[in-house]
C-alpha positions, 0 to 999 in steps of 0.5 A: 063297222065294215060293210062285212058287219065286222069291227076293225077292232074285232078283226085286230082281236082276231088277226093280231093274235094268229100274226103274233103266234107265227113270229113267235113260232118263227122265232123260237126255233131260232133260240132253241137251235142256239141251244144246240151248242154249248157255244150258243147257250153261252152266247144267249146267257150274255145276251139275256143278262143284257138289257135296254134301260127300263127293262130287266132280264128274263130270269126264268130264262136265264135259270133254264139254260142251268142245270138245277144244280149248277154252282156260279163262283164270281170275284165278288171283292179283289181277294174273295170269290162268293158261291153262289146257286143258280137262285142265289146268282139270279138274286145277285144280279137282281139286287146289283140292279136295284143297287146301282139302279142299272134298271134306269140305264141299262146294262151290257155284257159282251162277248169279246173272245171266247174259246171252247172244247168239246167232247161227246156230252162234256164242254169248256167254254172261256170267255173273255168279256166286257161288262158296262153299265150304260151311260156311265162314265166309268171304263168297262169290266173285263173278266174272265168266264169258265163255264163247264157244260153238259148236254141233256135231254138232247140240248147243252145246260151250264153246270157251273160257272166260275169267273176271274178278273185280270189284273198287272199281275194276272193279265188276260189269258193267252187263249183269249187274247186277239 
């Protein structure tokens, strides 16, 4: 006990807590101002869907950068592409973890280009990106993402998602390439 009759543990139950809020309230705005743009919501989408070993995505985050209706089209075989809503995408992705037990090694998908166009309320953004499973000693996936975005309720969400893999015959787009 300190000498003011309070416990050490009582002022942590006390202070932590108040500390914990004010980082959390200085961090939010700095998220939710990424939302600002469509550019920033996109970003934040390959931020969330990358992760350290022994954790998995925030998918309710995830899910609120969509609009309910949103559709997600991803190559899910050299010749098939796979509809998917925005529950059936998060369920995808969820079952690829458990697969590839990615939960245990991490996962990356990273930005290496990404080009968009803006007008009013409506937003393009092609994204050319690196996906990676940590650790393994495969080369790392390059794909192509269109997203179409809207902006509502005076912040961007993705309406749909549509997503491509280069190949000889279908080499990186010209927009995308460094």
């Amino acid at each position: 006990m300190h000498r003011s009759g309070y416990s050490l543990s009582l002022l942590a139950a006390v202070l932590i807590p108040l500390h914990t809020a004010d980082l959390a309230a200085q961090a939010e705005p700095e998220t939710e101002a990424a939302l600002e743009t469509a550019e920033g919501v996109v970003t934040e989408l390959y931020d969330l869907v990358t992760f350290d070993a022994g954790t998995t995505p925030d998918w309710d985050r995830v899910r609120s950068l969509f609009l309910d209706q949103a559709v997600v089209v991803l190559r899910t075989t050299r010749t098939e592409s796979t509809v998917f809503t925005v529950e059936g995408f998060v369920q995808d992705f969820v079952s690829f973890i458990e697969r590839a037990n990615v939960e245990q090694t991490g996962f990356s998908e990273t930005i290496r280009n990404m080009k968009s166009m803006v007008f009013r309320d409506i937003a393009h953004v092609l994204v050319l990106y690196e996906a990676h499973i940590t650790g393994s000693p495969r080369q790392p996936t390059v794909g192509v993402d269109s997203f179409q975005l809207i902006k509502r309720d005076g912040r961007w969400r993705i309406v749909s998602v549509t997503n491509d893999l280069p190949n000889p015959d279908n080499p990186i787009p010209v927009e995308l390439r460094n």
